[in-house]
C-alpha positions in Angstrom: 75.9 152.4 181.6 72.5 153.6 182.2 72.3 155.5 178.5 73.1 152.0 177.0 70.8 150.4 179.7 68.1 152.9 178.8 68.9 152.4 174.9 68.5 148.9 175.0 65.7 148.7 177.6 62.9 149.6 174.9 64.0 147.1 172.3 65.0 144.3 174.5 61.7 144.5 176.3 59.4 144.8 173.1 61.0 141.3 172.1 60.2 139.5 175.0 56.9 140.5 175.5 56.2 139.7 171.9 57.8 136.3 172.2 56.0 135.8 175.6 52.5 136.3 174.2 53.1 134.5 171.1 53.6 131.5 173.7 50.6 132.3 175.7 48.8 131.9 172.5 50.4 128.7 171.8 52.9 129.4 169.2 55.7 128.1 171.0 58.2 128.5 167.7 58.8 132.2 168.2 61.7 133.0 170.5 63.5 136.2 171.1 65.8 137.3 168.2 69.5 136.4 168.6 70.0 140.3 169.1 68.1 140.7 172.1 69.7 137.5 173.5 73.3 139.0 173.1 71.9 142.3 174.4 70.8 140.5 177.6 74.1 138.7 178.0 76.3 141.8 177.4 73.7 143.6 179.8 74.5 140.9 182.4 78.2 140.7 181.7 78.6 144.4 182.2 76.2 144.6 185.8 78.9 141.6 186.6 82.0 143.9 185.8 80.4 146.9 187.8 79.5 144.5 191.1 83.0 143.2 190.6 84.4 146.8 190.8 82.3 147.8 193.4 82.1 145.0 195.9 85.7 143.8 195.0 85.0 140.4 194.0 82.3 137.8 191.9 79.0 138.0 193.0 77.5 135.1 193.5 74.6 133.5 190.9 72.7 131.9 193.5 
């Protein structure tokens, strides 16, 4: 988990700070690539499976 974490980490970060100071400028047309959205919901799908594992149950998305 933590080699794909760190593999993604780089990536996933550079896109989201690009897309954030695109919309500081004003452009507010640039989001983050379709990639690095499914990379952030596989990222949070698998830290669900290992809390599930760990803690027996759901966690709670409060």
């Amino acid at each position: 988990m933590r080699r794909v974490l760190n593999e993604l980490a780089g990536p996933v970060c550079d896109d989201l700070e690009d897309s954030l100071e695109l919309r500081q400028r004003g452009c507010i047309a640039r989001r983050p690539c379709s990639e690095t959205i499914d990379n952030l919901q596989e990222m949070r799908r698998g830290m669900q499976r290992a809390v599930s594992i760990l803690c027996g149950g759901p966690r709670s998305v409060a």
